[in-house]
Structure formats: structure tokens, C-alpha cells
Wavefront OBJ file of the C-alpha trace (Angstrom):
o trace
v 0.000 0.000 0.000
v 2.786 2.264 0.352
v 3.131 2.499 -3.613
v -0.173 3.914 -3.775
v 0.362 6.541 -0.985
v 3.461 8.129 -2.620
v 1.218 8.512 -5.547
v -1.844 11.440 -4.424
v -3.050 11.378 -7.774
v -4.500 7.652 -7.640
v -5.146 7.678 -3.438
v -8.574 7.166 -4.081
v -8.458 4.207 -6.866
v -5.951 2.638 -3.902
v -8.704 2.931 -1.398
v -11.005 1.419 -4.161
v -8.302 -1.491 -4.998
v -7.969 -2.488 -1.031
v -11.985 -2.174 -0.213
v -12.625 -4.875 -2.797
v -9.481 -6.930 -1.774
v -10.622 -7.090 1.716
v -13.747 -8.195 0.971
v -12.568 -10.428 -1.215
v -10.669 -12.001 1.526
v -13.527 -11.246 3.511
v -15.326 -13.663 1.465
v -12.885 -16.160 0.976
v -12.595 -16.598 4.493
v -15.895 -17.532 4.700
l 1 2 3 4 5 6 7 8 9 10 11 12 13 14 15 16 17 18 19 20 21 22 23 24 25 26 27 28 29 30
């Protein structure tokens, strides 16, 4: 994640990206 902080311009597609991989994992936990 800290790729996506040194880049402002695409913070907010990061917070997308890791919202759908936790759930994801989320999910896949059962």
C-alpha cells in the first residue's frame, strides 16, 4: 500500500483497490 500513498493522484483508486481486496478475503474466508 505504500506504492499507492506516494502517488496522491491515484489515493482514491488505492482505497477502491484495497476495499474490494478485503472483501474479497472477507469472502474467501468464509
Amino acid at each position: 500500500m505504500k506504492s499507492c500513498y506516494s502517488q496522491a493522484n491515484i489515493y482514491s483508486l488505492c482505497i477502491l483497490y484495497y476495499n474490494m481486496w478485503y472483501i474479497a478475503n472477507s469472502y474467501s474466508k468464509g
